[in-house]
Every structure is written in structure tokens, then in C-alpha cells.
Backbone of each chain as ProteinMPNN parsed JSONL, in Angstrom:
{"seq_chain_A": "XXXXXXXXXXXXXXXXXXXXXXXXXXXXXXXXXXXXXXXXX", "coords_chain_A": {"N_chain_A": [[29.747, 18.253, 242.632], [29.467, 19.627, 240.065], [30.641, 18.327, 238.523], [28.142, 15.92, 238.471], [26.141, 17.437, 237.539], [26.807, 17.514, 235.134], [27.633, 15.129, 234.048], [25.871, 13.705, 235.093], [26.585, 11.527, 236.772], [29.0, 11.257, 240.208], [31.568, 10.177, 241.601], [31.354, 10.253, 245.148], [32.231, 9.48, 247.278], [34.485, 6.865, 248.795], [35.713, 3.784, 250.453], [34.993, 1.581, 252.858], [33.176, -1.145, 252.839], [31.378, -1.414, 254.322], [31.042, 1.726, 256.055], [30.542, 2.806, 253.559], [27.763, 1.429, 252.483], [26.433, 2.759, 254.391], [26.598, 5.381, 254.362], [25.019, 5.781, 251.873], [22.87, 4.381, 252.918], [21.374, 7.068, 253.992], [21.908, 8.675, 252.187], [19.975, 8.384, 250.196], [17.962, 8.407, 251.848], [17.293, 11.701, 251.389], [16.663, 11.097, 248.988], [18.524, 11.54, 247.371], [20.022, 10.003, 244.515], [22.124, 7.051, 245.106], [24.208, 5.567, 244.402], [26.295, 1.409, 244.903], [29.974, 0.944, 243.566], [31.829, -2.096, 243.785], [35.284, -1.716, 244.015], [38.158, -2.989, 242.149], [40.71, -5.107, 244.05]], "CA_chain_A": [[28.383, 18.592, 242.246], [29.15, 20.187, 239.18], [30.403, 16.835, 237.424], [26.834, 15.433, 238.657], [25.21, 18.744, 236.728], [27.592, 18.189, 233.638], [27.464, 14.094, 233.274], [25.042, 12.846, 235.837], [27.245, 11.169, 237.935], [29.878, 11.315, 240.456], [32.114, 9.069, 242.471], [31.654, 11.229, 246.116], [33.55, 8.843, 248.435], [34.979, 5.428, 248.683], [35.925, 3.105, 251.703], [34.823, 0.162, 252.991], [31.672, -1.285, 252.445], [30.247, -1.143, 255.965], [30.965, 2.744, 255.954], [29.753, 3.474, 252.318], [26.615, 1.165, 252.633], [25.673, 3.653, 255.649], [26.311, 6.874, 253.344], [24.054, 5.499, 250.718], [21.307, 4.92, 253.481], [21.459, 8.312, 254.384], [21.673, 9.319, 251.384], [18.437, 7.34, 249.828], [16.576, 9.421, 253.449], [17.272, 12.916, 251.163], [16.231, 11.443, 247.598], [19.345, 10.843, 246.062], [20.12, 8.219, 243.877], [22.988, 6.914, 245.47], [25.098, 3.638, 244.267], [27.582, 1.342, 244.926], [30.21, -0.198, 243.062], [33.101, -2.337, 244.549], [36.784, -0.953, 243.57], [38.931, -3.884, 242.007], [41.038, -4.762, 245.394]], "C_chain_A": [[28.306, 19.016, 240.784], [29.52, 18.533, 237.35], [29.02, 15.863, 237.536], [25.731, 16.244, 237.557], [25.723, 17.579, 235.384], [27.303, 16.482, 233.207], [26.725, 13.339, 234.069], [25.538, 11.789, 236.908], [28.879, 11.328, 238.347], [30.422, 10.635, 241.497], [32.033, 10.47, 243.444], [32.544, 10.776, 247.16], [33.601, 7.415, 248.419], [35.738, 5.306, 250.393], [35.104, 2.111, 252.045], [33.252, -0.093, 253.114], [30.682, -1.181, 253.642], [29.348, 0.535, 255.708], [30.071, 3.06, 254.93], [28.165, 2.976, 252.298], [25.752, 2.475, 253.781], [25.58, 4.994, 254.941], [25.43, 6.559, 252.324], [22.757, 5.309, 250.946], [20.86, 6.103, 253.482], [21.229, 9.167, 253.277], [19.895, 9.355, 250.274], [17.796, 8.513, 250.831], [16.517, 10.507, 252.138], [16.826, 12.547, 249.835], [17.357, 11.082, 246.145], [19.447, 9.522, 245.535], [21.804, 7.505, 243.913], [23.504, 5.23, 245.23], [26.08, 3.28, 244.999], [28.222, 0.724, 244.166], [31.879, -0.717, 243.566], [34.374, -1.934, 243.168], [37.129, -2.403, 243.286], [40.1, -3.771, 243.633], [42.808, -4.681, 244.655]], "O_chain_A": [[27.239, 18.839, 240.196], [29.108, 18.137, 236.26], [28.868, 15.04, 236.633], [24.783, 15.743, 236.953], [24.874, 16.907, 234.8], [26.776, 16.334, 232.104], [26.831, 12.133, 233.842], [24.804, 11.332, 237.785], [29.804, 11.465, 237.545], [29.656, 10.466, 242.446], [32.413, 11.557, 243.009], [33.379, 11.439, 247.776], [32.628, 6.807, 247.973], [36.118, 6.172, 251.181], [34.336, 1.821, 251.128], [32.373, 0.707, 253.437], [29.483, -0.91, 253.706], [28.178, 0.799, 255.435], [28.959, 3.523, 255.185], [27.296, 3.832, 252.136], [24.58, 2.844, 253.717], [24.532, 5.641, 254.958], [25.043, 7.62, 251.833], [21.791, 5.585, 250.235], [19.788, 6.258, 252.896], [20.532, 10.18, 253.311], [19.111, 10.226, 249.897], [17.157, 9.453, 250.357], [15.461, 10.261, 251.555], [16.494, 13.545, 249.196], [17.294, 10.72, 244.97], [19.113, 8.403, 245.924], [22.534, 7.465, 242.922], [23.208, 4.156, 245.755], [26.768, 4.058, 245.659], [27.609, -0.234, 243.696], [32.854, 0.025, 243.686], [34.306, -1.905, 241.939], [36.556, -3.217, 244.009], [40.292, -2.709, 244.224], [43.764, -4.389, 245.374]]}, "seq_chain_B": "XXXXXXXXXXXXXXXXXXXXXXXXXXXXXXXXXXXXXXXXXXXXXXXXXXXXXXXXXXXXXXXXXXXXXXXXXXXXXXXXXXXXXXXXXXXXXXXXXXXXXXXXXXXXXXXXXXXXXXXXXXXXXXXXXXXXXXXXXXXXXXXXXXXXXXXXXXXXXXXXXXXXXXXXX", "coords_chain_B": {"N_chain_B": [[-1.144, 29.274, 247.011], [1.64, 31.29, 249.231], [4.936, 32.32, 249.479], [7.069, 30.686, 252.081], [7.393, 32.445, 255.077], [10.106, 33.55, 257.874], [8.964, 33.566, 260.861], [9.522, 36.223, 263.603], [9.197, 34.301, 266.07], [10.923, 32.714, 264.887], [9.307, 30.102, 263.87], [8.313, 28.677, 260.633], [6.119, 30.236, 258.014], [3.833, 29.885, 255.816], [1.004, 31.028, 253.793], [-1.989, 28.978, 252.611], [-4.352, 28.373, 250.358], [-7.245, 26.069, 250.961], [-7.933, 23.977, 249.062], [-5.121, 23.689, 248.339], [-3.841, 22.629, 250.297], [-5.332, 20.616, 250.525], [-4.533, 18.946, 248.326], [-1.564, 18.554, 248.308], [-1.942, 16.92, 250.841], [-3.135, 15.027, 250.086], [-1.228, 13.892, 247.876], [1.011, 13.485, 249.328], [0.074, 11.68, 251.275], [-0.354, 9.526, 249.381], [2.486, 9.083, 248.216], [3.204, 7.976, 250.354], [1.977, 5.329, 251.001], [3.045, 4.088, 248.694], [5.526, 3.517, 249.345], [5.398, 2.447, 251.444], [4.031, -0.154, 250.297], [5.772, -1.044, 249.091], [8.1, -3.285, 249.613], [6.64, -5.282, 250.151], [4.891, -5.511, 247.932], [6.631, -6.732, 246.408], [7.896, -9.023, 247.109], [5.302, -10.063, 246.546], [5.978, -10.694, 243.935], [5.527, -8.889, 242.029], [6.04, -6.36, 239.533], [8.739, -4.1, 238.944], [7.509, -1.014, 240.126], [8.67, 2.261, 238.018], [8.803, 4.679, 240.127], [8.743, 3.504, 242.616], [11.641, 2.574, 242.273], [12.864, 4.505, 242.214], [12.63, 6.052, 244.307], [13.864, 3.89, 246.23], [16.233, 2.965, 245.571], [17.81, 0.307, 243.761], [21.424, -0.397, 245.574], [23.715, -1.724, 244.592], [23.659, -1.293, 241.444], [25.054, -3.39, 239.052], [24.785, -5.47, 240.791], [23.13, -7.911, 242.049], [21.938, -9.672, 244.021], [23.894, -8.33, 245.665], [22.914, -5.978, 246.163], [20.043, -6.859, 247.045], [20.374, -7.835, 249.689], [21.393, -5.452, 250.692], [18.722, -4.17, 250.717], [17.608, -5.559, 252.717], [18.556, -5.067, 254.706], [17.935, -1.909, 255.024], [16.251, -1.426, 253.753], [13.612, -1.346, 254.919], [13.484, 0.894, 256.931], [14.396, 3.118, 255.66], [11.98, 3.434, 254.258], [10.143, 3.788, 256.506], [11.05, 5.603, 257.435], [10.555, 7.94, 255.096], [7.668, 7.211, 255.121], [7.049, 8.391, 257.705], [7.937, 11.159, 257.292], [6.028, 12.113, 255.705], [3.763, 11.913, 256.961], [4.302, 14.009, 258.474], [3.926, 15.8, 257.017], [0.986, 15.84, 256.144], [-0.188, 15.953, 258.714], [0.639, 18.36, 259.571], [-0.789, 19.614, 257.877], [-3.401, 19.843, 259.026], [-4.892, 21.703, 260.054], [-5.196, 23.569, 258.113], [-6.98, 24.324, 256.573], [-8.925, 25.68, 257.454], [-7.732, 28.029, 259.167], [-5.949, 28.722, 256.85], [-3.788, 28.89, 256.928], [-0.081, 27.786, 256.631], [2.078, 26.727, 259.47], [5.61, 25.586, 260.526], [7.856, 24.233, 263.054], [11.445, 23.63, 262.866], [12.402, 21.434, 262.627], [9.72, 20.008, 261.479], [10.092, 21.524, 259.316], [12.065, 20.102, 257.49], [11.108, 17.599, 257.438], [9.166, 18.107, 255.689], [10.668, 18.823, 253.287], [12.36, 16.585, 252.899], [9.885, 14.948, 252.067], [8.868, 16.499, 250.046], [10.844, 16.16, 248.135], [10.496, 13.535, 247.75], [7.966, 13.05, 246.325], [8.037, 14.975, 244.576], [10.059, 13.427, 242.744], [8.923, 10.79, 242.18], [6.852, 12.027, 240.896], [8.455, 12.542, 238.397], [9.655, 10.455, 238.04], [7.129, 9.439, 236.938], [6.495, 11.013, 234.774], [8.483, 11.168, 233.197], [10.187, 13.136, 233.53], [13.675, 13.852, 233.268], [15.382, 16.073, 233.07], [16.188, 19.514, 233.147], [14.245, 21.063, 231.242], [11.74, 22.674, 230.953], [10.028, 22.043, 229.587], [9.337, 19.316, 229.783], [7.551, 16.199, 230.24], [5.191, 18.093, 230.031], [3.726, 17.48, 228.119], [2.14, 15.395, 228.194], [1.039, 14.88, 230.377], [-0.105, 18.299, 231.348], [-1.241, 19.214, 233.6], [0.08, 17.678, 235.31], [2.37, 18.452, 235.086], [2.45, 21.127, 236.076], [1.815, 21.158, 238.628], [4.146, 19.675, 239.362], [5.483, 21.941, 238.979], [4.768, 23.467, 240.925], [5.314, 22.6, 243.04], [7.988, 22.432, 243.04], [8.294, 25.362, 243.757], [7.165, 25.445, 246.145], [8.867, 23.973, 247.889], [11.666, 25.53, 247.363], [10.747, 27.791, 248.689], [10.421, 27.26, 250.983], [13.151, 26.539, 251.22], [14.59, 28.938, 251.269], [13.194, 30.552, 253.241], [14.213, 28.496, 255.644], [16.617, 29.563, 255.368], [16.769, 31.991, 256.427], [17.617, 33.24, 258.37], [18.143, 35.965, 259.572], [15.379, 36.863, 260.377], [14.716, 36.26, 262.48], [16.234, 37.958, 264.268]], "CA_chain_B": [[-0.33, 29.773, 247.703], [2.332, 32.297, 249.361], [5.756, 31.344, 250.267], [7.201, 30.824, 253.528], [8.237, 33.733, 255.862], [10.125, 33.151, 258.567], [8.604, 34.679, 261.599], [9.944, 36.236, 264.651], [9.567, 33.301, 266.946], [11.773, 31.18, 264.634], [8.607, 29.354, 262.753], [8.123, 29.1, 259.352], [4.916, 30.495, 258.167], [2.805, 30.308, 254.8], [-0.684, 30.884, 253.433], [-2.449, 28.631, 251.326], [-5.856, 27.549, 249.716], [-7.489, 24.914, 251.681], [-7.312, 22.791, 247.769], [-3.582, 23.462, 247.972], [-3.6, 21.75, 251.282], [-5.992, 18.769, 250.22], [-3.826, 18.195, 247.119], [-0.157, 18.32, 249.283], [-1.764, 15.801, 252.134], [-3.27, 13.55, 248.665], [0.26, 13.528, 247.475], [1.883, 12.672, 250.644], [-0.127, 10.618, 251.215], [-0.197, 8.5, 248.269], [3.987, 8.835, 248.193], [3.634, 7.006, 251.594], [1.398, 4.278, 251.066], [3.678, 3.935, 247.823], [6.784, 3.059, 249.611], [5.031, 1.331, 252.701], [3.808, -1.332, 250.549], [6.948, -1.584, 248.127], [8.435, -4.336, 249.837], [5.258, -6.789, 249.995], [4.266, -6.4, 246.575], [7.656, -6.924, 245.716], [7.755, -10.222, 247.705], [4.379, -10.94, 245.746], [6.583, -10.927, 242.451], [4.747, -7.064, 240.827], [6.896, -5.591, 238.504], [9.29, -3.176, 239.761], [7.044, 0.405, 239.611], [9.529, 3.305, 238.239], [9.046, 5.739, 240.935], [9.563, 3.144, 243.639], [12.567, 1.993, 241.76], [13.933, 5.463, 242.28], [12.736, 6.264, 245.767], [14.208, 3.025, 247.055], [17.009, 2.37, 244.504], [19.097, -0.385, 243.902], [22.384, -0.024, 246.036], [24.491, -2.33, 243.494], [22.796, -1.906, 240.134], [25.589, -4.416, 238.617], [24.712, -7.091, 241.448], [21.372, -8.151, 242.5], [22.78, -10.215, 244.976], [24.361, -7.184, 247.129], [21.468, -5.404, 246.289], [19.338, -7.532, 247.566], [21.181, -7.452, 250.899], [21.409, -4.189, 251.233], [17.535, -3.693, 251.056], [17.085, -6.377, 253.381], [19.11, -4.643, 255.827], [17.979, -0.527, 254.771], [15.052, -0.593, 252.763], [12.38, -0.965, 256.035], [13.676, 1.639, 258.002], [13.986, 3.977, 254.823], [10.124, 3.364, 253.966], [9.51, 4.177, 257.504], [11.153, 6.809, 257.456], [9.74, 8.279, 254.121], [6.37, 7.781, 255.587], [7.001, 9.504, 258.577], [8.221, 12.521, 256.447], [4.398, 11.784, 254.759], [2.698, 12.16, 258.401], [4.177, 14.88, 259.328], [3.255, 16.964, 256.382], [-0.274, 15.485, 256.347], [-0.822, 16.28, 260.134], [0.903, 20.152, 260.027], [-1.818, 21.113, 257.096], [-4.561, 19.613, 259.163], [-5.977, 22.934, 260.213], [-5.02, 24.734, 257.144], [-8.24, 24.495, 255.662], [-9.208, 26.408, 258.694], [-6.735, 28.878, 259.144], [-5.908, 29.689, 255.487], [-2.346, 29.156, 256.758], [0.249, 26.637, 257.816], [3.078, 26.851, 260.312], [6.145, 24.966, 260.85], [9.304, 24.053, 263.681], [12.168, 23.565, 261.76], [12.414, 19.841, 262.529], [8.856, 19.751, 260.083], [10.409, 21.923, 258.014], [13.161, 18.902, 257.042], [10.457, 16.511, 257.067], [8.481, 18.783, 254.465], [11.608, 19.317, 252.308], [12.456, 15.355, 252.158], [8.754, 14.652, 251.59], [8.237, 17.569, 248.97], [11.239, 15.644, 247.274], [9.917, 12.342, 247.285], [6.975, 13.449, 245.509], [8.225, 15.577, 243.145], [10.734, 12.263, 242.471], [7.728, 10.358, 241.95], [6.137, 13.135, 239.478], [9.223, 12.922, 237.316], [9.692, 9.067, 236.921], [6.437, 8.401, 236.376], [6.229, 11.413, 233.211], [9.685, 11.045, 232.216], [10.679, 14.38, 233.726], [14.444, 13.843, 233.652], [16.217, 17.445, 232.947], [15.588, 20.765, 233.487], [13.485, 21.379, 230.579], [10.558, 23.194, 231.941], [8.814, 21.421, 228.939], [9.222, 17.964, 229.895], [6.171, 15.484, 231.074], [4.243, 18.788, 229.868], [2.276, 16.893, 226.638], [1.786, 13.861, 228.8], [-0.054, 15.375, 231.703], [-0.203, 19.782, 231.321], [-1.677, 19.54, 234.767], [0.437, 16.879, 236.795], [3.492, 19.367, 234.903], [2.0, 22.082, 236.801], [1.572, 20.755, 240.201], [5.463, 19.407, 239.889], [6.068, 23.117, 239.293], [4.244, 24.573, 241.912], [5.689, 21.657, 244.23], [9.196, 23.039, 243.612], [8.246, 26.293, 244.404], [7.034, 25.459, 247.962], [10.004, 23.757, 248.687], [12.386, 26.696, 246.938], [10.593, 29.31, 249.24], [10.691, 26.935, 252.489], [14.435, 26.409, 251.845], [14.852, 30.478, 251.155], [12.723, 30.889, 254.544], [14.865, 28.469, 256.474], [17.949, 30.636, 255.36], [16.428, 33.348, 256.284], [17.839, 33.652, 260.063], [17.719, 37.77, 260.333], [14.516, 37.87, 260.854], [14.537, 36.179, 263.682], [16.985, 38.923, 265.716]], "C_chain_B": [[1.09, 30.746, 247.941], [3.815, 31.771, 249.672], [5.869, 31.833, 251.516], [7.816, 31.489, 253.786], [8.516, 33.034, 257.398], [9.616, 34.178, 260.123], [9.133, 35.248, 262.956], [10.145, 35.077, 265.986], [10.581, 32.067, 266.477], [11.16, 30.398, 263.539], [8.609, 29.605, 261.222], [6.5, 28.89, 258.972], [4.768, 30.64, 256.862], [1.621, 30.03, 254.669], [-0.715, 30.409, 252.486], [-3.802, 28.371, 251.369], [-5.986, 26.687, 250.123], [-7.49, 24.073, 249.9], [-6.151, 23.094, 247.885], [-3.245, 22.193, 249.223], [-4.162, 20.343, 251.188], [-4.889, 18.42, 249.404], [-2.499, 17.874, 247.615], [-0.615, 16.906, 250.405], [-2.415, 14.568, 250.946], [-2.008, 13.43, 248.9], [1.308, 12.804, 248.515], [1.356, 11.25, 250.998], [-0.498, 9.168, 250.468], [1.391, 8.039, 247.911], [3.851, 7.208, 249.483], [3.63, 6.106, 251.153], [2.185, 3.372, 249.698], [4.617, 3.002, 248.279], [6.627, 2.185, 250.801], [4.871, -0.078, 252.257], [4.878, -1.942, 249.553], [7.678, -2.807, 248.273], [7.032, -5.397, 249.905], [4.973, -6.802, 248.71], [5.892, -6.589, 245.863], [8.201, -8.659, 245.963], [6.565, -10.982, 247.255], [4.878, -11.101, 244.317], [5.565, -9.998, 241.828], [6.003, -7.349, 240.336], [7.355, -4.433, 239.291], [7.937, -1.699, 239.287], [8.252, 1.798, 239.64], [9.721, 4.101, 239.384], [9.547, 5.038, 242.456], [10.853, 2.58, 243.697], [13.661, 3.162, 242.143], [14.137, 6.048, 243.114], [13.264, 5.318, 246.449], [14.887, 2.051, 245.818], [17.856, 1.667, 244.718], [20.517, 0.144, 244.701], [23.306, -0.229, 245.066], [23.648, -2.827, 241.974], [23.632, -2.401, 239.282], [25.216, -5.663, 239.414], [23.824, -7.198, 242.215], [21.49, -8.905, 243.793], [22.755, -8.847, 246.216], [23.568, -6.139, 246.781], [20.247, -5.773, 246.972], [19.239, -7.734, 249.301], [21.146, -6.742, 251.403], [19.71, -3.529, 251.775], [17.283, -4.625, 252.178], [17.485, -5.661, 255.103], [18.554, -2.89, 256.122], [16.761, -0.021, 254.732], [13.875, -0.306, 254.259], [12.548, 0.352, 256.672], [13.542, 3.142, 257.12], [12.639, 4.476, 254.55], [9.75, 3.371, 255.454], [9.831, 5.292, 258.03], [10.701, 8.323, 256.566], [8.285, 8.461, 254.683], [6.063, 8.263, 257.064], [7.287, 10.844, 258.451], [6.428, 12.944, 256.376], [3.648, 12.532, 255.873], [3.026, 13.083, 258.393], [3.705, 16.207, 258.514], [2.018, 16.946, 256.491], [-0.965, 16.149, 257.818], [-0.742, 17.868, 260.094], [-0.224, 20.35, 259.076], [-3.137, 20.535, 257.76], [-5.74, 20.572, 259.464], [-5.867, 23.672, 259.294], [-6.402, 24.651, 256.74], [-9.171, 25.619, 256.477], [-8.838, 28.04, 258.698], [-6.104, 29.281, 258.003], [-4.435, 30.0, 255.778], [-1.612, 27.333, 257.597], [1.632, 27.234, 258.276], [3.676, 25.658, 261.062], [7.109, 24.711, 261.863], [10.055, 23.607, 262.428], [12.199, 22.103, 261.671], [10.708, 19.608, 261.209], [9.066, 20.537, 258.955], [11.364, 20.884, 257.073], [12.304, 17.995, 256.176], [9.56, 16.735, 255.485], [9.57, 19.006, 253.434], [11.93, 17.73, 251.416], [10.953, 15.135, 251.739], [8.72, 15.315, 250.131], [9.508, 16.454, 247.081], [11.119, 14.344, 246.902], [8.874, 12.31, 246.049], [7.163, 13.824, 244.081], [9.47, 14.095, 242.436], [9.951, 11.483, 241.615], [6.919, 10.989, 240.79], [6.627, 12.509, 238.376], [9.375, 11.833, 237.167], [8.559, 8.894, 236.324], [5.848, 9.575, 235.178], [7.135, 11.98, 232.806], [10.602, 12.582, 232.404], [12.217, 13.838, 234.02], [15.44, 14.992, 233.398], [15.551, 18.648, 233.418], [14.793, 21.669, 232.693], [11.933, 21.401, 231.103], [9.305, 22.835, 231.006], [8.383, 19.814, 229.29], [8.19, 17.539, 231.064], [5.177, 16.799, 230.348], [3.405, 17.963, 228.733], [1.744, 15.751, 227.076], [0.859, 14.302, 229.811], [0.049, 17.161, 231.802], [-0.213, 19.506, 232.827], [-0.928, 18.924, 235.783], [1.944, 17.956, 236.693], [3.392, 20.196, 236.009], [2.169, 22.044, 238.064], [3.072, 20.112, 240.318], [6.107, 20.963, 239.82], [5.997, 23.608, 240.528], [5.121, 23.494, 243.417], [7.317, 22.503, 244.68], [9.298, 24.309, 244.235], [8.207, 26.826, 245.957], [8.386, 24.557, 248.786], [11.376, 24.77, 248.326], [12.192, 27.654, 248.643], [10.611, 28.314, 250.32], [12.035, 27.04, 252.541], [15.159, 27.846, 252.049], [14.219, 30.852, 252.448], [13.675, 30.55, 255.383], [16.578, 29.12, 256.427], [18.103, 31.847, 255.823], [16.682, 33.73, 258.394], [18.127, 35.042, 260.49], [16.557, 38.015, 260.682], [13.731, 37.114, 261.796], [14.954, 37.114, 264.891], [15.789, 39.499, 266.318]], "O_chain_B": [[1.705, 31.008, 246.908], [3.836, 30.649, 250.179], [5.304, 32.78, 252.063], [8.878, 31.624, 253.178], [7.735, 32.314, 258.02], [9.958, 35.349, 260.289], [9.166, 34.257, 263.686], [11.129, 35.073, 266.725], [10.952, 31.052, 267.065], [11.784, 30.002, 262.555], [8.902, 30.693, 260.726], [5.772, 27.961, 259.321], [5.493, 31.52, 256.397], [1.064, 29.068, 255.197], [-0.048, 30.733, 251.503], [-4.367, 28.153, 252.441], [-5.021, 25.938, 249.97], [-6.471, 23.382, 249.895], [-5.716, 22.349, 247.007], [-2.596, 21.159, 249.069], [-3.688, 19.282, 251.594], [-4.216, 17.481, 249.829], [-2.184, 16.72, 247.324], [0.202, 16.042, 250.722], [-2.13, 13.374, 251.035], [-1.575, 12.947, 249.946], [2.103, 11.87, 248.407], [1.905, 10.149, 251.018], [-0.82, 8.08, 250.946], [1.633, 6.93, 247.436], [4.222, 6.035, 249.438], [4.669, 5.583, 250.753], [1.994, 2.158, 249.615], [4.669, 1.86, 247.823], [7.464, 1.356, 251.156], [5.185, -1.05, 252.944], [4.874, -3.134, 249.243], [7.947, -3.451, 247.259], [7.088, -6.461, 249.29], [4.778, -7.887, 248.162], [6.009, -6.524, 244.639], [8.776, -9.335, 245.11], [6.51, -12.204, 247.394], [4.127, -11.667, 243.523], [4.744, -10.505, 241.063], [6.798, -8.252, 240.598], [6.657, -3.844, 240.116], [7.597, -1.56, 238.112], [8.686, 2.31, 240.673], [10.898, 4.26, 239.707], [10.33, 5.556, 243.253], [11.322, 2.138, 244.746], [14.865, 2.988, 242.332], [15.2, 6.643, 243.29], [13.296, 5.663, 247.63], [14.482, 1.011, 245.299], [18.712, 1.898, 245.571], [20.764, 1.31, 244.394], [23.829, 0.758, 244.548], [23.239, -3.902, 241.536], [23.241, -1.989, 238.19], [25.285, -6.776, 238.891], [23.768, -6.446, 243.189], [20.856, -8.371, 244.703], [22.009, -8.544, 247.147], [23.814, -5.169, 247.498], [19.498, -4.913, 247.435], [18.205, -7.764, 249.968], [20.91, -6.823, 252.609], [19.463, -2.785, 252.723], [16.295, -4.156, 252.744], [16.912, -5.748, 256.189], [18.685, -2.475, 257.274], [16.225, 0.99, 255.185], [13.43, 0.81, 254.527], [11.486, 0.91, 256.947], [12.89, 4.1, 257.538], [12.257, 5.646, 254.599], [8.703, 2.736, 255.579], [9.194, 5.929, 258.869], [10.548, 9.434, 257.072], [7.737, 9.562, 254.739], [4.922, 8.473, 257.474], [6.976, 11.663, 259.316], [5.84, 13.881, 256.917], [3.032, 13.584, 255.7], [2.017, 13.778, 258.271], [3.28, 17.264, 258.982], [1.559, 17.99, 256.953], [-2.056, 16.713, 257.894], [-1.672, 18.597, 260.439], [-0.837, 21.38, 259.356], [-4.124, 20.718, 257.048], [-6.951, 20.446, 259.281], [-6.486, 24.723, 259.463], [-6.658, 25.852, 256.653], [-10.049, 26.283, 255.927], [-9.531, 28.984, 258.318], [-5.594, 30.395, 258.124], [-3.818, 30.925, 255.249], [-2.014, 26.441, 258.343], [2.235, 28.076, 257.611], [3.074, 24.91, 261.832], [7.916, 25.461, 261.316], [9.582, 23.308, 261.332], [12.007, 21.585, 260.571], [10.875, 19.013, 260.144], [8.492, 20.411, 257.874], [11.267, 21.01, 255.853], [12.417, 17.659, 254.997], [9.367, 15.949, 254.558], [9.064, 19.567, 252.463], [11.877, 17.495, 250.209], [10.981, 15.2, 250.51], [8.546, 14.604, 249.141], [9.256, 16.225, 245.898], [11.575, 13.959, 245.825], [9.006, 11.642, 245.023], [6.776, 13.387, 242.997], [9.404, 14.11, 241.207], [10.198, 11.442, 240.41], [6.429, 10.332, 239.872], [5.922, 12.001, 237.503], [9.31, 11.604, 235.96], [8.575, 8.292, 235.25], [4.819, 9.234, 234.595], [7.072, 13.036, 232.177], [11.448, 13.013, 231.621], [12.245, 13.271, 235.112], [16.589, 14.606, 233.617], [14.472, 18.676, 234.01], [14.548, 22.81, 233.085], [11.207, 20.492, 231.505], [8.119, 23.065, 231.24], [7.29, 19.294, 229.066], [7.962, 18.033, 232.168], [4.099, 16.288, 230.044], [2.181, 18.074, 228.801], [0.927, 15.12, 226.405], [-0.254, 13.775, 229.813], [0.529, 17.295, 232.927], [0.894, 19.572, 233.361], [-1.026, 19.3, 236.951], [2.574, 18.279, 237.7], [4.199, 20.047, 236.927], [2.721, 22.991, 238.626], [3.373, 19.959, 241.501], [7.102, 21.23, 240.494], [6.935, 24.099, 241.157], [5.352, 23.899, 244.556], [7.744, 22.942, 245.748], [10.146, 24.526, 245.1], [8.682, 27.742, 246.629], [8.697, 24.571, 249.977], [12.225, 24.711, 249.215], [13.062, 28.023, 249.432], [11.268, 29.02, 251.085], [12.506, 27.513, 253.575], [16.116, 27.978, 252.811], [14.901, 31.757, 252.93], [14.246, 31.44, 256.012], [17.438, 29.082, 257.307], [19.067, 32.61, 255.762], [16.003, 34.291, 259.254], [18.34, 35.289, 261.677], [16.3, 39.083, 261.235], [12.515, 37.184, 261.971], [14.439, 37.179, 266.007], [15.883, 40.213, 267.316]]}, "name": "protein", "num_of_chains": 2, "seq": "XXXXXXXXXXXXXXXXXXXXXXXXXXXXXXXXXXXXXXXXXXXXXXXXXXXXXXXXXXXXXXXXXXXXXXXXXXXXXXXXXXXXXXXXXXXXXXXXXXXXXXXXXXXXXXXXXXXXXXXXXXXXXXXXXXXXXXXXXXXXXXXXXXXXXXXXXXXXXXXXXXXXXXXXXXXXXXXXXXXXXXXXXXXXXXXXXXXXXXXXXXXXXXXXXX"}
């Protein structure tokens, strides 16, 4: 949270795109501005 | 208006000005109808509008593609969920104008917290409010400044109410 304060964003979790797509709905419900971007594999 | 106290049965309880309550069920309800029709005029080729750009943001803003995807699969259920936030604030102040108060369960207290932040979301793209400078958007609109203040306030003192579980014992 406090690297979100200090530079506006922060990687919060990684894993597979099913999973993370579903934290980013969820997250979107509360307002945040939640991305994704794929990891080199 | 007062903030919210929580009251012995559990509810959360504040008084306001029947205009505080018109201007909260405007706002809601203009957020809604915002994000209800975001996908159709977006399918009529509009122009993205900032605030729905930021209430219902790109997933992959490098790839339009899996962005594209993702809303296809997210965005409805989001914007129906957003404007069921909308309703439920709209419906709890329906007697305020009445009663010179409103009272919540905690489940509309949620709905009033994501709503309150849609809105105020909405405030701040569309007059550039992006920091915590308590001047910003002020020379562009004094008055819409104002009403994003007073917005945070009522969601401050609801989230300081629902913390407030002693004075329920």
C-alpha cells in the first residue's frame, strides 16, 4: 500500500490468468484501478 | 449533514437535510445510468468518457485484444453490480426527506461505501482531481469541489461508524 501512496502503483499478486482475471473483477466491484500484465514465461 | 452513529441494535444511523438526500440519490443515480449504458454506447463507437474509463478500466492497458475479452466476460456483471450499489442508496434515503434521517444494515452500508466511491471516482476524473491536494478541480468547479468533499466525509464517518462495534454491547 505504501508503494501505491509513494509511486502509484503496485504489483499485489501474480498467478495465472484465470485466478488474477477474477482478482481484478473483484477488485474493479471496490473502485480500484486494477491491471494486468502478462509475466515473460 | 451529521455522521453516522452506530446504534444499539447494530444499525447505522445519520441525520441529514432532505437537499443532502436529493443530491446523494441525483448522484447515484446518474453514476448508475453512467455505467448501465457504457457498454452500448461503446458498441455505438462514442468516445471513451474518462470517468467510465476509470470505473470500468481496461484490464490489459498494453493489449486491447485481452482487454477486450476480459470486458466481454466482467464488464456486465460489474455495471450491474455498480448499479445495484446505486439502488440501494437511492431506495434507503427514500424517506429521508421525511424523517430528517437515514438508517442502514450493514449489508447497505457496503453498498453505500462502494457507491459513495464510484461517485466520488467519477467527481475526480471528470475535474482532474488526481492527488490529495485539497485544491485540486477547486478553480474548475468551487462547488462540484465541495460536494466531492462532503462526499468523503459521509463515507469517512460511515466507515468510523462501522468500526465502531462497542456500542453495540
Amino acid at each position: 500500500m505504501l508503494q501505491v501512496h509513494l509511486e502509484g502503483k503496485s504489483v499485489v499478486a501474480t498467478g495465472s490468468r484465470e485466478e488474477m482475471e477474477r482478482h481484478v473483477e473483484a477488485m474493479h466491484d471496490y473502485g480500484l484501478w486494477a491491471t494486468l500484465t502478462k509475466a515473460d514465461a | 449533514m451529521r455522521h453516522f452513529e452506530r446504534q444499539p441494535d447494530g444499525a447505522l444511523r445519520a441525520e441529514l437535510d432532505a437537499e443532502e438526500a436529493v443530491l446523494l440519490q441525483s448522484l447515484a443515480g446518474q453514476v448508475s445510468e453512467l455505467v448501465a449504458d457504457a457498454a452500448l454506447r461503446r458498441a455505438q463507437g462514442a468516445s471513451e468518457d474518462a470517468a467510465v474509463a476509470r470505473l470500468l478500466p481496461d484490464a490489459y492497458p498494453d493489449d486491447s485484444e485481452a482487454s477486450a475479452e476480459f470486458r466481454r466476460f466482467t464488464e456486465s456483471g460489474l455495471a450491474e453490480r455498480k448499479v445495484a450499489n446505486a439502488e440501494v442508496v437511492i431506495r434507503s434515503l427514500a424517506g429521508a426527506g421525511v424523517t430528517g434521517s437515514v438508517t442502514l444494515d450493514e449489508a447497505e452500508a457496503l453498498s453505500w461505501l462502494r457507491c459513495l466511491t464510484d461517485i466520488r471516482l467519477t467527481i475526480a476524473s471528470r475535474f482532474g482531481i488526481e492527488t490529495e491536494d485539497d485544491e485540486a478541480g477547486r478553480s474548475i468547479d468551487p462547488l462540484m469541489r465541495e460536494i466531492y468533499d462532503w462526499l468523503g466525509f459521509v463515507q469517512n464517518s460511515l466507515i468510523e461508524a462501522l468500526d465502531d462495534v462497542v456500542a453495540r454491547g
